[in-house]
C-alpha positions as a Markdown table, in Angstrom:
| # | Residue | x | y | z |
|---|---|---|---|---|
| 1 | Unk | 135.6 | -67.2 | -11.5 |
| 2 | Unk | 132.2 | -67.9 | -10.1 |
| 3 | Unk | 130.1 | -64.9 | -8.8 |
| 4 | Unk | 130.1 | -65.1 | -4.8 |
| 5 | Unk | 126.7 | -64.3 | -2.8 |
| 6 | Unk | 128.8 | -62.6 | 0.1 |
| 7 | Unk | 125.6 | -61.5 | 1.9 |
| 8 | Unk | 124.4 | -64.6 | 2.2 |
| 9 | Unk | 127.8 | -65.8 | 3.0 |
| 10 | Unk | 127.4 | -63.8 | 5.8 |
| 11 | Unk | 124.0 | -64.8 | 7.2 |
| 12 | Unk | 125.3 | -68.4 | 6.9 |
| 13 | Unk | 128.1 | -68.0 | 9.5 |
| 14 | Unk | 125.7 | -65.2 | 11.7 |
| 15 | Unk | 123.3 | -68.5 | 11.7 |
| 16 | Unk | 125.6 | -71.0 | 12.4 |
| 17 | Unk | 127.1 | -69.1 | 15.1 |
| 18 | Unk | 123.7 | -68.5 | 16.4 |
| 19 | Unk | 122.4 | -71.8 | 16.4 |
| 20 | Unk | 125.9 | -73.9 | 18.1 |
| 21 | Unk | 126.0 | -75.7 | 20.8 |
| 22 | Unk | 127.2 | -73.6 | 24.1 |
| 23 | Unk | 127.7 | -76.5 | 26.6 |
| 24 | Unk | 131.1 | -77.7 | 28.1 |
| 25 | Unk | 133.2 | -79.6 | 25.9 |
| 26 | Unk | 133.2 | -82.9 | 25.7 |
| 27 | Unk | 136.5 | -85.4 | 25.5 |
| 28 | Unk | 135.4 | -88.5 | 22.8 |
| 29 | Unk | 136.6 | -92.0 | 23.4 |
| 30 | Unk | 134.9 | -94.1 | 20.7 |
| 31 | Unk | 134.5 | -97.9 | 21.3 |
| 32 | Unk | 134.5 | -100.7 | 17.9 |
| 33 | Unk | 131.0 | -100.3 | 15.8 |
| 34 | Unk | 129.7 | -103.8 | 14.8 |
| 35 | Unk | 128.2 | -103.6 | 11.5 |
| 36 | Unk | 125.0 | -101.5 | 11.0 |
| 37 | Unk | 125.4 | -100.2 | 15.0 |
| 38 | Unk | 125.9 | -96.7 | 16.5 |
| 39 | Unk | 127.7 | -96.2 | 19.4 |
| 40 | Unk | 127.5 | -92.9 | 21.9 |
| 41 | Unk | 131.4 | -91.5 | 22.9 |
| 42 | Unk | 131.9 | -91.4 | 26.1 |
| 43 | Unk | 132.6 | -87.6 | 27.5 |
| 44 | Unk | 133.8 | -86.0 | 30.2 |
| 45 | Unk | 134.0 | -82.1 | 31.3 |
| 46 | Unk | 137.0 | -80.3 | 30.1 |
| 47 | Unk | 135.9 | -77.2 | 31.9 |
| 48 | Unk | 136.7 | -75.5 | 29.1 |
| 49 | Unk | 134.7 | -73.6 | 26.1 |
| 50 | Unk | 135.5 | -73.6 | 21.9 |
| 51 | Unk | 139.0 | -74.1 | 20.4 |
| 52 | Unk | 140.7 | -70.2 | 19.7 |
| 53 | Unk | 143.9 | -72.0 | 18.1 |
| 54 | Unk | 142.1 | -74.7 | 15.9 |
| 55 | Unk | 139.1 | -72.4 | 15.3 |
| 56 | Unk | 142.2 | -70.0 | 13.8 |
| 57 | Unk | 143.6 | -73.1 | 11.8 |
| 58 | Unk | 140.0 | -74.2 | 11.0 |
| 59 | Unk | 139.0 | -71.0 | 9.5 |
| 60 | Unk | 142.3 | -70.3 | 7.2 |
| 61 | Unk | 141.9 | -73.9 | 6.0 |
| 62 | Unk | 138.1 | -73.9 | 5.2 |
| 63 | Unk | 138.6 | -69.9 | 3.6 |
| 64 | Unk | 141.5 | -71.8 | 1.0 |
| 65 | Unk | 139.6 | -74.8 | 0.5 |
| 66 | Unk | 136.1 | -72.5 | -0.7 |
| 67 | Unk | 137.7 | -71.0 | -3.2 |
| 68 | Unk | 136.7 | -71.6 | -6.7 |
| 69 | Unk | 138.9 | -69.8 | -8.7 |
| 70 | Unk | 141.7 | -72.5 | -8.2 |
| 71 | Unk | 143.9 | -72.5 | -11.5 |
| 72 | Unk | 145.1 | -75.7 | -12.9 |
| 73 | Unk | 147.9 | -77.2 | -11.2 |
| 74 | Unk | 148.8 | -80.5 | -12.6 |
| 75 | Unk | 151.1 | -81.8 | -14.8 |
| 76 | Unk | 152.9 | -79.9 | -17.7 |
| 77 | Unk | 154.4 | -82.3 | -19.1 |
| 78 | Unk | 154.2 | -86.1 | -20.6 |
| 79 | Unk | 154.0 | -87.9 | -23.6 |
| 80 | Unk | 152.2 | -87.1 | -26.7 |
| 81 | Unk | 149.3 | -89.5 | -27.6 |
| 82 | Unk | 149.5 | -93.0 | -28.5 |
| 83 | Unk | 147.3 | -94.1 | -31.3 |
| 84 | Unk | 144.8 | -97.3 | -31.5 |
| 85 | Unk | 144.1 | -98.0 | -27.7 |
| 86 | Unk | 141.3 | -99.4 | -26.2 |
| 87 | Unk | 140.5 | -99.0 | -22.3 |
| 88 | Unk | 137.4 | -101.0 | -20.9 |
| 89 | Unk | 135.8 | -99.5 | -17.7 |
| 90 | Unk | 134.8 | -101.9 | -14.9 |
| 91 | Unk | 132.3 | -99.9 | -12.6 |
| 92 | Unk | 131.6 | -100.7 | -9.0 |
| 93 | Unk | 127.8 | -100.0 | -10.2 |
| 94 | Unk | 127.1 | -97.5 | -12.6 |
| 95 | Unk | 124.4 | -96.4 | -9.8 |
| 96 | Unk | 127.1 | -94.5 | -7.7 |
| 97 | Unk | 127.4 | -91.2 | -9.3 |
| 98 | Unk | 131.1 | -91.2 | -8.3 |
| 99 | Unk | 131.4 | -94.1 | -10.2 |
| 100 | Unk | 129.6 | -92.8 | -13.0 |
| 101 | Unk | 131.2 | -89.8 | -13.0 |
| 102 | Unk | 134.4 | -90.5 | -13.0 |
| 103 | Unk | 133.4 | -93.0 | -16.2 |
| 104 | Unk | 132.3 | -89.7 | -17.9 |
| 105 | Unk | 135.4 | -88.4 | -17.7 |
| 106 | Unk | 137.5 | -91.2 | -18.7 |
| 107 | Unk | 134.6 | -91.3 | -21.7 |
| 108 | Unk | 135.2 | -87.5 | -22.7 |
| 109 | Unk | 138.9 | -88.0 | -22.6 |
| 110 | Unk | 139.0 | -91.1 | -24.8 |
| 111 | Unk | 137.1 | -89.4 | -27.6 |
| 112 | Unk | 140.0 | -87.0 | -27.7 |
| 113 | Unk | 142.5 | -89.0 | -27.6 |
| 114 | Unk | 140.8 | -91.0 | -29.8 |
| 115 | Unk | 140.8 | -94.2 | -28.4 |
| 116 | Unk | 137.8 | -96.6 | -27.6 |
| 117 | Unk | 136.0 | -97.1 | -24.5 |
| 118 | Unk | 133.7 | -99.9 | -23.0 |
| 119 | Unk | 132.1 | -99.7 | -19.7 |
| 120 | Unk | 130.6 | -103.0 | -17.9 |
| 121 | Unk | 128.9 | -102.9 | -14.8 |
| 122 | Unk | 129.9 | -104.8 | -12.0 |
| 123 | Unk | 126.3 | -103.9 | -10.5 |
| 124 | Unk | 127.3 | -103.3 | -7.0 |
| 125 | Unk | 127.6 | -107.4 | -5.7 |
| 126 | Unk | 131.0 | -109.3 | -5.3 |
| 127 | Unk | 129.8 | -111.8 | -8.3 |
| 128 | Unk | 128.4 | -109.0 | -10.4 |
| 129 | Unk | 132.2 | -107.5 | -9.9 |
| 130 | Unk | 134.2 | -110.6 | -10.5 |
| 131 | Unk | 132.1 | -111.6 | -14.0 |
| 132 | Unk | 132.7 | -107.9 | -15.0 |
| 133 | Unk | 136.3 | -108.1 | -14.4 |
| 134 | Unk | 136.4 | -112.0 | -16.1 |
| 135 | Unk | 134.9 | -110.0 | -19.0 |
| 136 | Unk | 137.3 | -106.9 | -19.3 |
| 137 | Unk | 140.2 | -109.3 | -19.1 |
| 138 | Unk | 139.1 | -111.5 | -21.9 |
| 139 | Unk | 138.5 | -108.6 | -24.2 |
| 140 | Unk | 142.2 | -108.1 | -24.0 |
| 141 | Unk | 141.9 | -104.2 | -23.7 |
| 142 | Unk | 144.7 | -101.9 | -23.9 |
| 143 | Unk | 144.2 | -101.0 | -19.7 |
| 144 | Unk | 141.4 | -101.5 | -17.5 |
| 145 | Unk | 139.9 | -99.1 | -14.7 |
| 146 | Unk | 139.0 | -100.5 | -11.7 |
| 147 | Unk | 136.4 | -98.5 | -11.5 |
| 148 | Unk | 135.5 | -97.8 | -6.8 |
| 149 | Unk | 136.1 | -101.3 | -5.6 |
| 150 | Unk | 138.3 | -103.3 | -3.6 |
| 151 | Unk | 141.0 | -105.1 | -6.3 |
| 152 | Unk | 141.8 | -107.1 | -3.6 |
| 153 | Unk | 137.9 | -108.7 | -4.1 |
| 154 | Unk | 138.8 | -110.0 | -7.9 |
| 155 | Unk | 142.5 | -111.0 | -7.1 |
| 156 | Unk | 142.6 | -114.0 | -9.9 |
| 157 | Unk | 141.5 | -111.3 | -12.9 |
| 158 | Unk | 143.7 | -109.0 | -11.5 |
| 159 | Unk | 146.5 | -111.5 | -11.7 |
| 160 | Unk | 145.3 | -112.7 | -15.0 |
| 161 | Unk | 145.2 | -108.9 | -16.4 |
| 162 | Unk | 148.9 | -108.7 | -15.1 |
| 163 | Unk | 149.9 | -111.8 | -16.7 |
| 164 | Unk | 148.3 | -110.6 | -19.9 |
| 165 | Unk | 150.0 | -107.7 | -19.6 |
| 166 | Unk | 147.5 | -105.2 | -19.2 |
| 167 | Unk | 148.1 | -102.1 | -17.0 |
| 168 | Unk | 145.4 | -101.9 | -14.1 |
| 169 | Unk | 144.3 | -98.2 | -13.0 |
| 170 | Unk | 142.0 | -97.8 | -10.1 |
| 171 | Unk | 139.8 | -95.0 | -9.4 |
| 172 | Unk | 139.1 | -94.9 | -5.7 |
| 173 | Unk | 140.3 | -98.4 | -5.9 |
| 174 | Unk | 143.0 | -98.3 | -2.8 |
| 175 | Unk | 143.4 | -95.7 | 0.6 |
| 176 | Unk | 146.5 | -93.9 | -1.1 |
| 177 | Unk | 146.8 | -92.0 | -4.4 |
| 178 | Unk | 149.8 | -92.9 | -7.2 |
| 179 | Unk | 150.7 | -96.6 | -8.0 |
| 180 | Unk | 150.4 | -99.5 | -6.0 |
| 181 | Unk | 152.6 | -103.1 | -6.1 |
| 182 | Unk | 150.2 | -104.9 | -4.0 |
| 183 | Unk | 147.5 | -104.6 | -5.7 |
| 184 | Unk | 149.8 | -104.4 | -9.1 |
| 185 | Unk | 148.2 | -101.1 | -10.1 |
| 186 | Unk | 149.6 | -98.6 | -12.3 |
| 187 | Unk | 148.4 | -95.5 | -10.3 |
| 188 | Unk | 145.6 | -95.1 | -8.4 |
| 189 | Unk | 143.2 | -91.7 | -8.9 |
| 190 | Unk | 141.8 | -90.3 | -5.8 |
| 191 | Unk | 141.7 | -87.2 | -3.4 |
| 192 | Unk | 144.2 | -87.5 | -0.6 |
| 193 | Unk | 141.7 | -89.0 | 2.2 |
| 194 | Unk | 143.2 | -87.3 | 5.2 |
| 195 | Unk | 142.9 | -84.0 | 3.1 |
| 196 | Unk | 139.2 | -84.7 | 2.5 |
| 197 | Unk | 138.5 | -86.1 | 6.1 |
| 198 | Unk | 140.5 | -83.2 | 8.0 |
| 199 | Unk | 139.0 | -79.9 | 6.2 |
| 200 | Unk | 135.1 | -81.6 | 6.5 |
| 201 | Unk | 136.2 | -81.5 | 10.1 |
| 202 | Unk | 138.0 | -78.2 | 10.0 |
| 203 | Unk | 134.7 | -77.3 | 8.5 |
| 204 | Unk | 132.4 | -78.1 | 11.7 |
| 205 | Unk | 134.8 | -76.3 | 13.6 |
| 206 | Unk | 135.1 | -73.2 | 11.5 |
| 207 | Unk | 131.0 | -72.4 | 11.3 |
| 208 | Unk | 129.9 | -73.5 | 14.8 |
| 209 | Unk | 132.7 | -71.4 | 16.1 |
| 210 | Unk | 134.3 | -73.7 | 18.2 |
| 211 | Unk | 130.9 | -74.9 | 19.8 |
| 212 | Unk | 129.1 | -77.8 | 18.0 |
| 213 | Unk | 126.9 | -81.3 | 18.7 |
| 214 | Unk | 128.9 | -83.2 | 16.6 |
| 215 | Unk | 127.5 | -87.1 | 14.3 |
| 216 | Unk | 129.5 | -88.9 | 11.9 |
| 217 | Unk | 128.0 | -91.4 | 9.4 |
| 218 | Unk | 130.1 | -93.8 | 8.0 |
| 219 | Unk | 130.5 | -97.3 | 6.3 |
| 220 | Unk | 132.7 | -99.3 | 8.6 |
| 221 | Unk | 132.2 | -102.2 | 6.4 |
| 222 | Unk | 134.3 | -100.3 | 3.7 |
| 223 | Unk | 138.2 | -99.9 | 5.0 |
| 224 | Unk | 138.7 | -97.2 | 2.9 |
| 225 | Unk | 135.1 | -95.4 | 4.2 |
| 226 | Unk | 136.3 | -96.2 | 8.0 |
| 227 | Unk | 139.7 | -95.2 | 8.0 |
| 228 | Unk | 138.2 | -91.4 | 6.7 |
| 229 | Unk | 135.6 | -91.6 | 9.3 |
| 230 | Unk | 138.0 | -92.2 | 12.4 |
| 231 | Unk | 140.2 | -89.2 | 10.8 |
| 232 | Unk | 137.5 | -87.1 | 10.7 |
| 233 | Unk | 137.2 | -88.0 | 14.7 |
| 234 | Unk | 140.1 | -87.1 | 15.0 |
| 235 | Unk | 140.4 | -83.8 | 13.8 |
| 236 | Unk | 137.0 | -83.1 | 15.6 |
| 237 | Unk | 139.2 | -83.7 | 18.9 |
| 238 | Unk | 141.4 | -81.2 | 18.1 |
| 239 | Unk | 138.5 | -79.1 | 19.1 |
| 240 | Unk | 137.8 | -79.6 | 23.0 |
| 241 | Unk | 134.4 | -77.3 | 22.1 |
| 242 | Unk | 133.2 | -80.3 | 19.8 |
| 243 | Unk | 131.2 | -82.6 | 21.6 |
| 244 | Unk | 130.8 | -85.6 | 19.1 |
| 245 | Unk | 127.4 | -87.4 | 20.2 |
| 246 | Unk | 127.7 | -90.5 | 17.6 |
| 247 | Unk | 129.2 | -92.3 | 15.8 |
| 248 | Unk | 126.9 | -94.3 | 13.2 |
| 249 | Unk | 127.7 | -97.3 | 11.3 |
| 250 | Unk | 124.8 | -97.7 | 8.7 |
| 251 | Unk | 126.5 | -99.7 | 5.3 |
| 252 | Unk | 125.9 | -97.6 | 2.1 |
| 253 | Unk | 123.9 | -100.7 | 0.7 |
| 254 | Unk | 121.4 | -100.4 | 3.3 |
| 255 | Unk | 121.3 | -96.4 | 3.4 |
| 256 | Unk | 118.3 | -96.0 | 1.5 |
| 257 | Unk | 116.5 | -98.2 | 4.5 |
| 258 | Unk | 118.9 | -97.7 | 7.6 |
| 259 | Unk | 119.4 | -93.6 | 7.9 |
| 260 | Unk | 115.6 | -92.5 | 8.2 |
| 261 | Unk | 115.5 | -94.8 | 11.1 |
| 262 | Unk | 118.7 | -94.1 | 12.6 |
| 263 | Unk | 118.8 | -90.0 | 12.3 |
| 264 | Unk | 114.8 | -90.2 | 13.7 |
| 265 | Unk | 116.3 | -92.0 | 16.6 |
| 266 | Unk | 119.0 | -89.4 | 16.7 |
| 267 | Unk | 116.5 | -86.3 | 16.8 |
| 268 | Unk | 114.6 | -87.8 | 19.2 |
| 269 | Unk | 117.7 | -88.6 | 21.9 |
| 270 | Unk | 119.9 | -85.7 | 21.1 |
| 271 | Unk | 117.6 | -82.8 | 19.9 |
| 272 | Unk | 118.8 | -79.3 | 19.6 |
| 273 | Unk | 122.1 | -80.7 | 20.9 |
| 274 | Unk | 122.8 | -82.3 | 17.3 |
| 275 | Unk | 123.8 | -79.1 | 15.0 |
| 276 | Unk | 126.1 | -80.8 | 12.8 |
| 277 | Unk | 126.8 | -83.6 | 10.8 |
| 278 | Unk | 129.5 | -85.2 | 8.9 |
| 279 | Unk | 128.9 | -88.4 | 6.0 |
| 280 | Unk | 131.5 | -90.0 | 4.5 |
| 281 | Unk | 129.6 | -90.0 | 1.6 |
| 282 | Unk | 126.6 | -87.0 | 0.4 |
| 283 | Unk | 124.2 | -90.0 | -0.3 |
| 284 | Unk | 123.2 | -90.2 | 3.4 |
| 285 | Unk | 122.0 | -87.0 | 3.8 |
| 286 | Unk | 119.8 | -87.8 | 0.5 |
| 287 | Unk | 118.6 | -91.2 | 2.8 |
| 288 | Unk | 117.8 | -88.4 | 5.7 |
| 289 | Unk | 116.3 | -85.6 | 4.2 |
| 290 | Unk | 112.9 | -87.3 | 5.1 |
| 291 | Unk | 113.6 | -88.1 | 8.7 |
| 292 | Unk | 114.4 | -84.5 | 9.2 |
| 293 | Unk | 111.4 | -83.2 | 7.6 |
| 294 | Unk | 109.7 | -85.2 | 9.4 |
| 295 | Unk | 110.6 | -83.7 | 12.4 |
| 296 | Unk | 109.7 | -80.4 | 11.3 |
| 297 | Unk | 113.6 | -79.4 | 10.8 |
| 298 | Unk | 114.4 | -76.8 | 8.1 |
| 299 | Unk | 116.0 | -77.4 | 5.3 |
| 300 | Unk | 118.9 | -75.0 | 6.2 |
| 301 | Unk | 119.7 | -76.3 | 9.5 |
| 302 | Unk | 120.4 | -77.3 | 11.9 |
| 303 | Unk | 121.8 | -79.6 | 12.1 |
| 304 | Unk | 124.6 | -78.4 | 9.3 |
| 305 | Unk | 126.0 | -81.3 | 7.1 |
| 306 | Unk | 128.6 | -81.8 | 4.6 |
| 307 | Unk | 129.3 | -84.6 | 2.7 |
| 308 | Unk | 132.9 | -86.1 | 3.0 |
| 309 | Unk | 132.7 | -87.5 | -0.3 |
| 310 | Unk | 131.7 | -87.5 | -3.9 |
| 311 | Unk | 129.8 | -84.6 | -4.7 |
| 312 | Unk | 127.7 | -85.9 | -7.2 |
| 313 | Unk | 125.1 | -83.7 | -9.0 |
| 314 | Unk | 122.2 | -84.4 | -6.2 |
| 315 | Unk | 124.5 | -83.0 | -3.3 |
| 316 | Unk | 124.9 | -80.3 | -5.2 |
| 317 | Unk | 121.4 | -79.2 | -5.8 |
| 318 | Unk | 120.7 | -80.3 | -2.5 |
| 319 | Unk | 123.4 | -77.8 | -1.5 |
| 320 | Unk | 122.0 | -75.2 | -3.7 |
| 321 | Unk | 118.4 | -75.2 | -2.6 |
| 322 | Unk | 119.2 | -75.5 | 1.2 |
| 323 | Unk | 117.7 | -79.1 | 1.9 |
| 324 | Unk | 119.5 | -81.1 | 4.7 |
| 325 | Unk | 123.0 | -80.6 | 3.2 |
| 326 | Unk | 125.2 | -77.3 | 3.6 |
| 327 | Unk | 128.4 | -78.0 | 1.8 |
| 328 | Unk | 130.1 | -81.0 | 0.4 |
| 329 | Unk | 133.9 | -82.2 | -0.1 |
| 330 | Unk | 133.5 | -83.2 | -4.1 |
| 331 | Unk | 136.2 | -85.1 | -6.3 |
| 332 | Unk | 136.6 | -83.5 | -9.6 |
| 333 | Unk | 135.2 | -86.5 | -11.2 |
| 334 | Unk | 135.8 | -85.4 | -15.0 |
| 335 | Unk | 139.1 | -84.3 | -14.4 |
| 336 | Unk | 139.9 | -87.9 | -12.4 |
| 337 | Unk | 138.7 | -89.3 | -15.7 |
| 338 | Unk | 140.8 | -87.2 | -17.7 |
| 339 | Unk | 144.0 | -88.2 | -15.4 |
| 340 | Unk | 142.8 | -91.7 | -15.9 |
| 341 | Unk | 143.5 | -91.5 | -19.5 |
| 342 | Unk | 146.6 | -88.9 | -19.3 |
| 343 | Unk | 148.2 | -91.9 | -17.0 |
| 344 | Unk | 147.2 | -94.8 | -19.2 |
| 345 | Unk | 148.9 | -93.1 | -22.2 |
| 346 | Unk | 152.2 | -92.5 | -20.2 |
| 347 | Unk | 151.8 | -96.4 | -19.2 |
| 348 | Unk | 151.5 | -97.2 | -23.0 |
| 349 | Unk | 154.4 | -94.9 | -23.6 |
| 350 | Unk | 157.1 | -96.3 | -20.8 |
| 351 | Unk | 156.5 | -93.5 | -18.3 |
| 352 | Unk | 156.3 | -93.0 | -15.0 |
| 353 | Unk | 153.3 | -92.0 | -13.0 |
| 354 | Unk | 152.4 | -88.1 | -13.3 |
| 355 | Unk | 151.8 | -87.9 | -9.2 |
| 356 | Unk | 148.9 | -85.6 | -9.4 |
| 357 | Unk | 146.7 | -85.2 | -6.9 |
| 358 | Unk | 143.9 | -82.9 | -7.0 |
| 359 | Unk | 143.4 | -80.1 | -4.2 |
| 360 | Unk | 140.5 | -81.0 | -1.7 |
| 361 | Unk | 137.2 | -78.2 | -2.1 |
| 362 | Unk | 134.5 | -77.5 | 0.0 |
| 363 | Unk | 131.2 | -76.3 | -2.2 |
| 364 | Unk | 128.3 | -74.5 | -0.5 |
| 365 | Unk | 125.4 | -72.3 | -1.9 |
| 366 | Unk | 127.8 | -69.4 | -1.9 |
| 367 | Unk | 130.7 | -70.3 | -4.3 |
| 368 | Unk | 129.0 | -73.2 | -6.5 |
| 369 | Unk | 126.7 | -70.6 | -8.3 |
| 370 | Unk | 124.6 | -73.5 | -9.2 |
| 371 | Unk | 126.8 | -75.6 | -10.6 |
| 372 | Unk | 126.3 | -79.5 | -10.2 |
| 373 | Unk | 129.9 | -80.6 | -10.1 |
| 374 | Unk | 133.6 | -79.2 | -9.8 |
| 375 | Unk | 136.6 | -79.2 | -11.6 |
| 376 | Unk | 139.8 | -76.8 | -11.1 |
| 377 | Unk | 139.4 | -75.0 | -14.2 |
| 378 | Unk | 141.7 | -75.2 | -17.6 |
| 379 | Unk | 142.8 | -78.9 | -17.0 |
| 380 | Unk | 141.1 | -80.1 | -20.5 |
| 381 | Unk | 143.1 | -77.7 | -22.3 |
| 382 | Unk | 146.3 | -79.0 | -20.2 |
| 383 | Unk | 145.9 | -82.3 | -21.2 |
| 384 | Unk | 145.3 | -81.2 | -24.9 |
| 385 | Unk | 148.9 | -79.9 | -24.8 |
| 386 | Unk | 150.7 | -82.5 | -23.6 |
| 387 | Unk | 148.6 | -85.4 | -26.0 |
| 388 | Unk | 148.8 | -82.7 | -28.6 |
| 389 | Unk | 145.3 | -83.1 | -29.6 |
């Protein structure tokens, strides 16, 4: 268990609660976002000030989720290891560290196991993708990962890999954890999204007390990164004290370029109004972390974001060290690649799916104790049993 700072802790919420927007509330209608567009909700009065029942839900939900003594609690059981495998790794681009870090995983597992392991880059473009997969299928691997991209986007080596008879697991690859018929996909390794999307809301609600200025950042290019955006909307709504001011469209590939612009524009329309934010992935607040400077904004808010998504090692430290980024949502990324393998090998061995999905957790400068990733502890040594390795 990690050691807790409980008087900062403290100070945090004091500050939060200090700092949050005491206006009316506001009732969001959102219109369609074009690609690379914001667009303002339309609001009316309520009349009506914070949320007491979902503040109460909000704040039992986001005390669970920020634990970080949670225990393993996947499977028990499966089949021992199958010898002389070989997985090859397609990655989205080895530049997402989601990507990259679930790759890790799969990496560390496979040494155990002892099987081999190739990664190949699909460098982050639709050809770079497809010649990646072309590649994994002709090296006639035991399984391949589809590594955080659409399967949909290389149907003919997909159907090629099925005719060769080569199971396909996907990592972030479809909405839905567990297998998948259309895409053929032997499981699929995520976090439930409406888990992830719900407590990042529950999240705003709980430290602004019912009373916040409310911006989402999302890829609506990405069906997977919009349908988590709108349930984050929608969980804000639960909350007639959350006044949700935008709702920005910038693609992740234009990020890097697009958010400076779009949160200076932000600042200067909504002002001390905005106090928190929500991304669907930490990377934007990365992208943003100059535009608030800029504007003289500390690092520890407001506004207050948390990252949806991810939780790569950079959110992390900027979680740590109190610059532009409060908490994040993070995907065990090592134990993903560990489940990666654990599922292949019950593939290999005639099984079924395990089923496991890992628990959603919210890190912040009080429970990560400087760590840059997390993982529900004792999984490695759960997987050792059932491989017997």
């Amino acid at each position: 268990m990690h050691h807790h700072r409980k008087a900062r802790s403290g100070g945090v919420r004091v500050r939060y609660a200090a700092t949050a927007l005491l206006t009316a509330a506001a009732t969001v209608v959102l219109a369609g976002c074009e690609r690379g567009s914001s667009s303002d909700p339309e609001s009316s009065a309520t009349g009506t000030s914070g949320c007491p029942a979902a503040q109460a839900r909000a704040e039992a939900a986001v005390s669970r989720a920020e634990r970080d003594d949670v225990a393993w609690n996947g499977p028990t059981t499966g089949p021992r290891a199958v010898t002389g495998r070989s997985l090859v790794y397609v990655a989205q681009t080895m530049t997402n560290p989601g990507v990259a870090g679930a790759a890790e995983g799969v990496r560390e597992a496979a040494r155990v196991i002892g099987w081999n392991l190739r990664v190949i880059d699909g460098g982050g473009t639709p050809a770079g993708i497809q010649a990646a997969m072309s590649e994994a299928v002709t090296l006639r691997p035991s399984g391949i990962v589809i590594g955080g991209f659409d399967p949909n986007s290389t149907a003919q080596q997909i159907a090629q890999a099925e005719q060769a008879g080569i199971p396909l697991i996907g990592w972030h690859a479809v909405a839905a954890p567990g297998p998948s018929r259309r895409p053929a996909l032997f499981t699929n390794i995520t976090t439930q999204v409406e888990d992830v999307a719900r407590i990042s809301a529950r999240w705003v609600i709980s430290t602004s007390n019912g009373d916040a200025g409310a911006v989402i950042l999302t890829d609506a290019s990405i069906p997977f990164a919009k349908n988590k955006s709108e349930l984050i909307r929608d969980e804000l709504a639960t909350c007639a004290g959350v006044d949700l001011l935008a709702y920005v469209n910038i693609p992740i590939s234009d990020a890097s370029s697009r958010t400076p612009r779009e949160v200076s524009s932000l600042l200067s329309r909504f002002q001390d109004r905005w106090t928190h934010s929500i991304a669907i992935n930490d990377l934007y607040f990365a992208d943003a972390a100059p535009a608030f400077r800029a504007a003289g904004k500390d690092g520890s808010g407001p506004p207050f974001n948390i990252g949806a998504g991810d939780g790569d090692p950079s959110a992390f430290q900027r979680v740590d060290s109190d610059q532009y980024q409060a908490a994040t949502v993070p995907e065990p990324l090592t134990l993903q690649g560990w489940q990666i393998v654990d599922e292949f090998n019950r593939a290999f061995s005639g099984s079924p799916a395990s089923g496991y999905v890992a628990p959603v957790h919210i890190a912040t400068a009080d429970n990560s104790d400087g760590a840059t990733s997390w993982n529900p502890s004792g999984y490695r040594e759960g997987y050792r049993k059932i491989w017997g390795r």
